[in-house]
Structures are given as structure tokens and as C-alpha cells.
C-alpha positions in Angstrom: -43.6 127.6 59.1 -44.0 130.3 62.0 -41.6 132.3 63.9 -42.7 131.9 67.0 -41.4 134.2 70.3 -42.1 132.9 73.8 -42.0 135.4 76.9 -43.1 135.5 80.4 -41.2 132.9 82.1 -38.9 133.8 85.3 -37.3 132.5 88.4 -40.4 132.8 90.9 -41.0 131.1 94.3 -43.3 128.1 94.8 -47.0 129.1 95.3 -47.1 132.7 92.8 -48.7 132.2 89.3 -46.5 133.2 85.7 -48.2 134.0 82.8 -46.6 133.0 79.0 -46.7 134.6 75.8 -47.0 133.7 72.5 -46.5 135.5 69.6 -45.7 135.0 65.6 -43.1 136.8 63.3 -45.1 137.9 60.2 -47.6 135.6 59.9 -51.2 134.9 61.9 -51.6 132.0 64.4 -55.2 132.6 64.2 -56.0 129.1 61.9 -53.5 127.0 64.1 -54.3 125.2 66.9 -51.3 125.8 69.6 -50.0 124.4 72.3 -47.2 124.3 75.0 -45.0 122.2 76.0 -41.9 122.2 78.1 -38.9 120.0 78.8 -37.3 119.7 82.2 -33.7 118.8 83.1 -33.0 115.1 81.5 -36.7 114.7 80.6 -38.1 114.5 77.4 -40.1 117.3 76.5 -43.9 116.7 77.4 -47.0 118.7 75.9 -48.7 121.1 79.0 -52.2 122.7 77.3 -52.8 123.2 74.1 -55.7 125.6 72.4 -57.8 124.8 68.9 -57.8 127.8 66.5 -61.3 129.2 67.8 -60.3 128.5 71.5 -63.1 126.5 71.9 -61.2 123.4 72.7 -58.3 123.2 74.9 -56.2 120.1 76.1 -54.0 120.0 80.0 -51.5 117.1 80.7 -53.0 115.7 83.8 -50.1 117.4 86.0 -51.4 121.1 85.3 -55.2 120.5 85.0 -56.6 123.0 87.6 -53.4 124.8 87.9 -52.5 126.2 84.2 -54.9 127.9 81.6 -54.2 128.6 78.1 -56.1 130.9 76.0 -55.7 133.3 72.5 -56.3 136.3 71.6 -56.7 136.2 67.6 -58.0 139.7 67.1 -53.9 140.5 68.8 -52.6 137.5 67.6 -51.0 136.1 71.2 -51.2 132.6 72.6 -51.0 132.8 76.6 -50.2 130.1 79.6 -51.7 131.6 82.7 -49.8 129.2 85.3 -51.1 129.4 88.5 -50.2 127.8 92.2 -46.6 127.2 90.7 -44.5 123.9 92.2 -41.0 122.7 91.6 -42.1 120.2 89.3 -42.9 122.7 87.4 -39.4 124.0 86.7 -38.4 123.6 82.8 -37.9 125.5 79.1 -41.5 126.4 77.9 -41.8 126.0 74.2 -44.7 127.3 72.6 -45.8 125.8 69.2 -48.0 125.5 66.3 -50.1 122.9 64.2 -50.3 122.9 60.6 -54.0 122.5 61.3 -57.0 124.1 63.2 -58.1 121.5 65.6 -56.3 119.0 68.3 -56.4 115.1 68.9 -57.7 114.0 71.9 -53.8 114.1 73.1 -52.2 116.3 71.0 -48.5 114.6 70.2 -45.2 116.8 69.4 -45.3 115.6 65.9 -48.9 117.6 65.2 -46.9 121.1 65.5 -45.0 122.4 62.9 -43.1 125.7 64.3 -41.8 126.5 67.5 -40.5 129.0 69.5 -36.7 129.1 71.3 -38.2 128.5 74.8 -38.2 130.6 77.9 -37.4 129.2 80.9 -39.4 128.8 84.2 -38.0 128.3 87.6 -40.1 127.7 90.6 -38.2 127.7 93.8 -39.1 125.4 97.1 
């Protein structure tokens, strides 16, 4: 497994953009696909984006698509949500995580990652 550590998130207003990173403890992401999810107050927790290990392919939950851009940087080893026109809805822990393998499913599924990180929470105020 990876130690993953999450940064970036904030209490911002609706409208401004956030941008999360992602980075291991000792060990390279660069042959894991990875992806983010986050969880909201009482909800379950809900896969946002997530990246294969080239970057070529990249997954977004319907709700984001548009909005929310992930993309790595293997040569500096950092996974990165760039979350743009922020909304309430948006308001939850981020978790970034990692796959034991390189590529995605169509819909990648919590149980395809392996390690993740504590969170960092996000807070988009009306």
C-alpha cells in the first residue's frame, strides 16, 4: 500500500475554483491509476475523477464533468483535482486514492483502490 497526503481543500465561496493535491509517502504513484473521491455529510462516499497511470484516460461522475479536471504529474509524482466554478453541492472530505493497477473501468468502483489518503475537506459557501 501507499501513504497517500491530500492538500488543497478550504472553506471558499460558491463560484471560485480549488485545486487538490496528491502526493505518496515513499513510494511512486506513477504505475497506479488514481482517483478521487469525496463523501459528504450522511452520504456515502462517491468517486469524482479519476486518472489512468499515463494520464491518458480520465473518468468524472456526471455531477463534475465540465467543472473538475484531474491530471498527474509523474516526473513530480502529484495527482491534482483542479475544481473549477465551485457549488454547495460540492461541499465534502476529498479522499484521494490509489489502484493496485494501471488502468480504470469504465466506472471505476471504491473497491479498485487500494490506499488512500486522510481527506481534506472542502467547503463551498452560498
Amino acid at each position: 500500500q501507499v501513504q497517500l497526503v491530500e492538500s488543497g481543500g478550504g472553506l471558499v465561496q460558491a463560484g471560485v475554483s480549488l485545486r487538490l493535491s496528491c502526493a505518496p509517502s515513499g513510494r511512486t504513484l506513477a504505475n497506479y491509476a488514481m482517483g478521487w473521491f469525496r463523501q459528504a455529510p450522511g452520504k456515502e462516499r462517491e468517486v469524482v475523477a479519476a486518472i489512468t497511470y499515463s494520464g491518458r484516460g480520465t473518468y468524472y461522475a456526471d455531477s463534475v464533468k465540465g467543472r473538475f479536471t484531474i491530471s498527474r504529474d509523474n516526473a513530480a509524482n502529484t495527482v491534482y483535482l483542479q475544481m473549477n466554478s465551485l457549488k454547495p453541492e460540492d461541499t465534502a472530505v476529498y479522499y484521494c486514492a490509489a489502484s493496485g493497477v494501471p488502468g480504470l473501468r469504465p466506472v471505476p468502483q471504491e473497491a479498485d483502490f487500494r490506499s488512500w489518503g486522510q481527506g481534506t475537506q472542502v467547503t463551498v459557501s452560498s
